[in-house]
matplotlib code that plots the C-alpha trace (Angstrom):
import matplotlib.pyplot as plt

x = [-17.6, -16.3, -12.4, -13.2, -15.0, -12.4, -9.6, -10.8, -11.7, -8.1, -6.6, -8.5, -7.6, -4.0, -3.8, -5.4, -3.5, -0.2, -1.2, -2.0, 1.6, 2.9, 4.2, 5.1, 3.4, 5.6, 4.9, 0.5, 0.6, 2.5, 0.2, -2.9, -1.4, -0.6, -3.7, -5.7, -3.9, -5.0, -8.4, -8.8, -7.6, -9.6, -12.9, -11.7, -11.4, -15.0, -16.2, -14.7, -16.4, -19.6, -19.6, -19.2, -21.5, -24.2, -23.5, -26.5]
y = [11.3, 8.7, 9.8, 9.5, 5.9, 4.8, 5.9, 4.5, 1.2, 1.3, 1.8, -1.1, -3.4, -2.7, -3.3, -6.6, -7.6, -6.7, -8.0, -11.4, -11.6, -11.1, -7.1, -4.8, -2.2, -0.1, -2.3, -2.3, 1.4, 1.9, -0.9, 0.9, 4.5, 3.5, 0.8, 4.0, 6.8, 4.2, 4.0, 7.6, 8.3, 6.1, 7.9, 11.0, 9.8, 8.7, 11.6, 13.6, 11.4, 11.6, 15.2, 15.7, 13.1, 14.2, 17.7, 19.8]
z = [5.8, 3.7, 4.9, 8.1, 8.2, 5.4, 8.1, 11.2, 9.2, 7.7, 11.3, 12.6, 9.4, 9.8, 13.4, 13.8, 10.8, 12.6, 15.9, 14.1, 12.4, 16.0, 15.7, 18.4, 19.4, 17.0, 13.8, 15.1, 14.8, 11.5, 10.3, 11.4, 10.0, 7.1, 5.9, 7.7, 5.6, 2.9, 2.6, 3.3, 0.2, -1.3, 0.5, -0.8, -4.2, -3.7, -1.9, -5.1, -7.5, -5.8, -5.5, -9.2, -10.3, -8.2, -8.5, -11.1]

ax = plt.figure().add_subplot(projection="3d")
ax.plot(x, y, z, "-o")
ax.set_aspect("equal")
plt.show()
């Protein structure tokens, strides 16, 4: 869950980041792809840690 929500929170980051520095359509979706790809990786760090910490 937090991959997902980390992604699509990412995605929007990085696109209204590019679209305020004036990017194409091209730069707004490699923006979005990579801030997305991102924090995904940090929710599945956390989703990880979690697991284990939680885990009896």
């Amino acid at each position: 869950m937090f991959v997902i929500g980390g992604f699509l929170l990412g995605a929007v980051a990085g696109g209204l980041r590019a679209r305020a520095r004036g990017g194409r359509p091209a730069d707004i979706l490699q923006y979005a792809f990579v801030h997305g790809l991102i924090l995904a990786l940090v929710g599945l760090f956390l989703t990880i840690y979690l697991d284990r910490m939680l885990r009896v």
